[in-house]
C-alpha positions in Angstrom: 0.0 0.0 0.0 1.5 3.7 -1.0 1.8 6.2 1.9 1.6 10.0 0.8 4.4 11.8 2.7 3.2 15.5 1.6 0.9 14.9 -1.6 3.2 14.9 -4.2 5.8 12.7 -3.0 5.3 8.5 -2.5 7.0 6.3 -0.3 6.3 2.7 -1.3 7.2 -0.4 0.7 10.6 -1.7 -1.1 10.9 1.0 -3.2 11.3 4.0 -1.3 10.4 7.6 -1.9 8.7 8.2 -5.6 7.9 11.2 -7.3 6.1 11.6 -10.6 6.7 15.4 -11.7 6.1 17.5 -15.2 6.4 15.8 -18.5 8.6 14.4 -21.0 7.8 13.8 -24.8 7.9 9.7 -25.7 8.9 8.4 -28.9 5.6 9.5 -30.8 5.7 13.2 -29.2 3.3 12.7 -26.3 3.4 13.8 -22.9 4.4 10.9 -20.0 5.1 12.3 -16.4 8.8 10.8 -16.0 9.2 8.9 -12.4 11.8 9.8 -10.1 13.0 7.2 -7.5 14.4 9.0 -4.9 15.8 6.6 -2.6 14.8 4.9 1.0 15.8 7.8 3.4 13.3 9.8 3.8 15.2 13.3 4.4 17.2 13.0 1.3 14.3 12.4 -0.4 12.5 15.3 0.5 15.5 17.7 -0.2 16.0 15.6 -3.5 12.3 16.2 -4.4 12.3 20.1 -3.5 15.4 20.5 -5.7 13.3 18.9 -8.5 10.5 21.3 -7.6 12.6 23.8 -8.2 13.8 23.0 -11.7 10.8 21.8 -12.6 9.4 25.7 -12.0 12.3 26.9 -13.7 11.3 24.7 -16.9 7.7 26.2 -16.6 8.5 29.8 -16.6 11.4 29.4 -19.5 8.5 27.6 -21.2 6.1 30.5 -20.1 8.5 33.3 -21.3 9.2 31.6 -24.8 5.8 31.6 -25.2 5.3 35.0 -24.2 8.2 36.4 -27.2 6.8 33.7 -29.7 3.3 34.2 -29.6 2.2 33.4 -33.5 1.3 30.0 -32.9 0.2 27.7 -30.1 2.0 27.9 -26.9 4.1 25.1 -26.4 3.5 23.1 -22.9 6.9 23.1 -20.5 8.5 19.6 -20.6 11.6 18.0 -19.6 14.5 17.7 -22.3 17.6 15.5 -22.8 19.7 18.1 -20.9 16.9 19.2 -18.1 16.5 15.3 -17.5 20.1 14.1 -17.2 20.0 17.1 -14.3 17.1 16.0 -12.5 18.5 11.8 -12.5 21.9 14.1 -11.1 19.4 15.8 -8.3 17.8 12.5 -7.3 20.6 10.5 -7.0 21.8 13.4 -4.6 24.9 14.4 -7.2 25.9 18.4 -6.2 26.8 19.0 -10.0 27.4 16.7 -13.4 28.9 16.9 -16.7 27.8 18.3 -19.6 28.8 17.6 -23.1 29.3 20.7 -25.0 27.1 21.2 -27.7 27.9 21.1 -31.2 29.4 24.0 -32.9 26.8 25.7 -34.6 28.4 25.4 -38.3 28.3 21.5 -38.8 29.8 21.6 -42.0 33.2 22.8 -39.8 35.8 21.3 -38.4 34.8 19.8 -34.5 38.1 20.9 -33.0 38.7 22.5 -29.6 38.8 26.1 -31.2 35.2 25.7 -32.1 33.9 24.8 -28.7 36.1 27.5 -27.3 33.2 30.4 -28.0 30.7 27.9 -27.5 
């Protein structure tokens, strides 16, 4: 049987604390609420799971505010992304900071040396 710690976040015998939070696109381009195991003790969970509150608003008003300066079609719905994702799997396994690949220079037709990520 799950117990509800605050409402939003699930402790569940032999699986610990569980939190189901925003969306991510699937294969096809729908919405799926990603699941977040955060773990058997119960104050690192909740600090893990405020942390994700907190990006997860961060998502939603970057999404609001693109909407707001792109207004001539529909407004897009906030969602997680490869990059916003591989952050919140960092905050719930309790990780303080992670790595992230640079992106590719903006002229693909370029060399990929270390010059070009330089002004990235």
């Amino acid at each position: 049987m799950a117990k509800t710690t605050n409402g939003k976040l699930t402790h569940r015998p032999g699986k610990g604390y569980i939190r189901d939070i925003g969306y991510k696109l699937n294969a096809q381009g729908n919405p799926s609420s990603p699941r977040f195991l955060l773990g058997h003790d119960k104050q690192a969970a909740m600090l893990a799971n405020a942390r994700l509150e907190s990006l997860w608003a961060i998502i939603k008003r970057q999404n609001d505010e693109m909407n707001q300066q792109h207004w001539d079609g529909p407004p897009s719905k906030p969602h997680w992304d490869k990059l916003t994702l591989s952050i919140a799997h960092a905050i719930r396994k309790g990780k303080a900071s992670i790595t992230v690949p640079p992106a590719p220079p903006e002229n693909t037709t370029g060399p990929h040396d270390d010059d070009s990520y330089a002004t990235w």
